[in-house]
N, C-alpha and C positions, 0 to 999 in steps of 0.2 A: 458482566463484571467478573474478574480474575479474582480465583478464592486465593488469598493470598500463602495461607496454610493448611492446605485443608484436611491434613489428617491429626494433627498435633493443637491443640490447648494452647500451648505458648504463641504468642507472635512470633513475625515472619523471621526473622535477624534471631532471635531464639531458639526458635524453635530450628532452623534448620542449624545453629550449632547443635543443639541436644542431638538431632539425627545424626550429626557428622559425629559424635563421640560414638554414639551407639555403633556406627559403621567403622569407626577406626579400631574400634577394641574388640570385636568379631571379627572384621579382617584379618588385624595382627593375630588372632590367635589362630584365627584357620591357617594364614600364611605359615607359622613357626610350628603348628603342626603337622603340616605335610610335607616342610622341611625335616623336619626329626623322624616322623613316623610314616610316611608318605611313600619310602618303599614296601610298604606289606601291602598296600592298594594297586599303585601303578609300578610296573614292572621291568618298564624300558627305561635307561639309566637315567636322563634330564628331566625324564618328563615329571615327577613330584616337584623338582626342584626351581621348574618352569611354572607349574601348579599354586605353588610356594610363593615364589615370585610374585608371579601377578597378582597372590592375593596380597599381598606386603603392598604392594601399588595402590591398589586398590585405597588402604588405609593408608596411604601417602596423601592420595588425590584427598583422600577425607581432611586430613589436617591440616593441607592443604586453604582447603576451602574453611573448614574453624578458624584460620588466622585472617584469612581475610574478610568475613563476614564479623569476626569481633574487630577488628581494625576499620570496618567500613571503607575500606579502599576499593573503589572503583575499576584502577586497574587489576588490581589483584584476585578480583569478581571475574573482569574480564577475561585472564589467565584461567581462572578454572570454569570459567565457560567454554572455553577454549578447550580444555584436559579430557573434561567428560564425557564428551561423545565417542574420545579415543578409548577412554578406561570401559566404559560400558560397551563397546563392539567386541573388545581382545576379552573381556569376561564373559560375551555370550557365547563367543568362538572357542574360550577354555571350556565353559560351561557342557556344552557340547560334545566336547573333547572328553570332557571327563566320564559322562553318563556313557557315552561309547567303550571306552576303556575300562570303563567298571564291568560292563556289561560283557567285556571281552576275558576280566580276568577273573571273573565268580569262581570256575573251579580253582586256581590258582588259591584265592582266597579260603575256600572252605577247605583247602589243603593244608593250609597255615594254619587252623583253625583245629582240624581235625589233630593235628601234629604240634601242640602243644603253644602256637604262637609263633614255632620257629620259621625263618626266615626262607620263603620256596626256593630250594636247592638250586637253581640256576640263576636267581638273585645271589648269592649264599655266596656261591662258587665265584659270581666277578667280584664281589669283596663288597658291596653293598654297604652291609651291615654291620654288627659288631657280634661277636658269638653271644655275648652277655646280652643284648635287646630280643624281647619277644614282642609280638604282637600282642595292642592291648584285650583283655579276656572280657572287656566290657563289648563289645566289636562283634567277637565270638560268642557270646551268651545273646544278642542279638541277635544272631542270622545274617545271612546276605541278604534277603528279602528286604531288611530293616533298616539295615545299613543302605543301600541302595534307593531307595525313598526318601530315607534320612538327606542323602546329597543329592539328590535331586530336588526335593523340596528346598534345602537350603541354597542352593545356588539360583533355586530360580525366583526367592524370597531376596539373595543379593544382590540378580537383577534391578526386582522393584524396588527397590532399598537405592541402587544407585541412580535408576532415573528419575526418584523421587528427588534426590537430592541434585541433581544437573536442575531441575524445574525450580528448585529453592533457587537455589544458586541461580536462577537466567531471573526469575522475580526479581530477588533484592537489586540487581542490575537494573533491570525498566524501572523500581521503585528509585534507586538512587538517579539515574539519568529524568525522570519526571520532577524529584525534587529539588535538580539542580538549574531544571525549567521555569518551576514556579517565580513569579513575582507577585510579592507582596500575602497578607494575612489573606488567606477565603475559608471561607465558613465557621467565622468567628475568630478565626487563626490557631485553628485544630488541621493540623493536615494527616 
């Protein structure tokens, strides 16, 4: 038998909206912070902005799925059963993308860090930034070590996060295509 919830308290149709807000409002903030601040980490021109993106997607596909699961709509189930498999392969392929690049710009970073926040001189130089933005000094009291963990444990925590919520989402589907199966009351006419 299929655990119909099985990390969340709430019911199936509840509980995976509660998930899908949880994951639209860490999305959106990761996505609009690596848009805004996302050149002090990655240092080739699109690539925050593509970072960015995806995660903005990401909490798309989430709200996505909130509207259709508080609507009970069948097709609109369908639709984001459909979405998920796409959102979660371009997020593991970002994800990847990203712990590489991190991993590629550590001195870069602890250069920015050492030098006050300010913005690494051949970022600086193609116009990146703005002279008034420094990198934030919470980031830098950190370490890269910490930082570096930090996204990597979060992105592969937005993994599980996203294919929990594809598995919500493909349930209430077989739950709603079984209850459209059913005839008549069984088991007292509790279903």
């Amino acid at each position: 038998m299929w655990c119909d919830n099985c990390l969340l308290l709430l019911p199936l149709r509840g509980g995976a909206i509660a998930w899908g807000v949880v994951m639209f409002l860490y999305s959106l903030a990761g996505g609009i912070f690596l848009l805004i601040r996302g050149q002090y980490l990655f240092f080739v021109f699109p690539e925050w902005q593509i970072y960015g993106g995806i995660g903005i997607a990401v909490g798309v596909a989430a709200a996505l799925s909130i509207l259709a699961l508080s609507n009970r709509s069948y097709i609109w189930i369908r639709v984001c059963k459909f979405v998920w498999p796409f959102v979660i392969v371009i997020a593991a392929v970002r994800a990847i993308i990203m712990i590489v690049e991190l991993q590629r710009g550590k001195d870069k970073i602890q250069w920015e860090c050492d030098n006050g926040g300010q913005l690494w001189s051949a970022s600086a130089a193609a116009g990146y930034g703005t002279s008034s933005e420094t990198f934030p000094s919470g980031f830098c009291a950190a370490g890269f070590s910490s930082l570096n963990v930090a996204f990597i444990v979060g992105l592969l925590v937005d993994l599980v996060f996203q294919m929990y919520m594809f598995f919500m989402v493909w349930r209430f589907q077989k739950r709603l295509e079984h209850y459209s199966g059913m005839k008549g009351p069984f088991y007292g006419g509790k279903y």
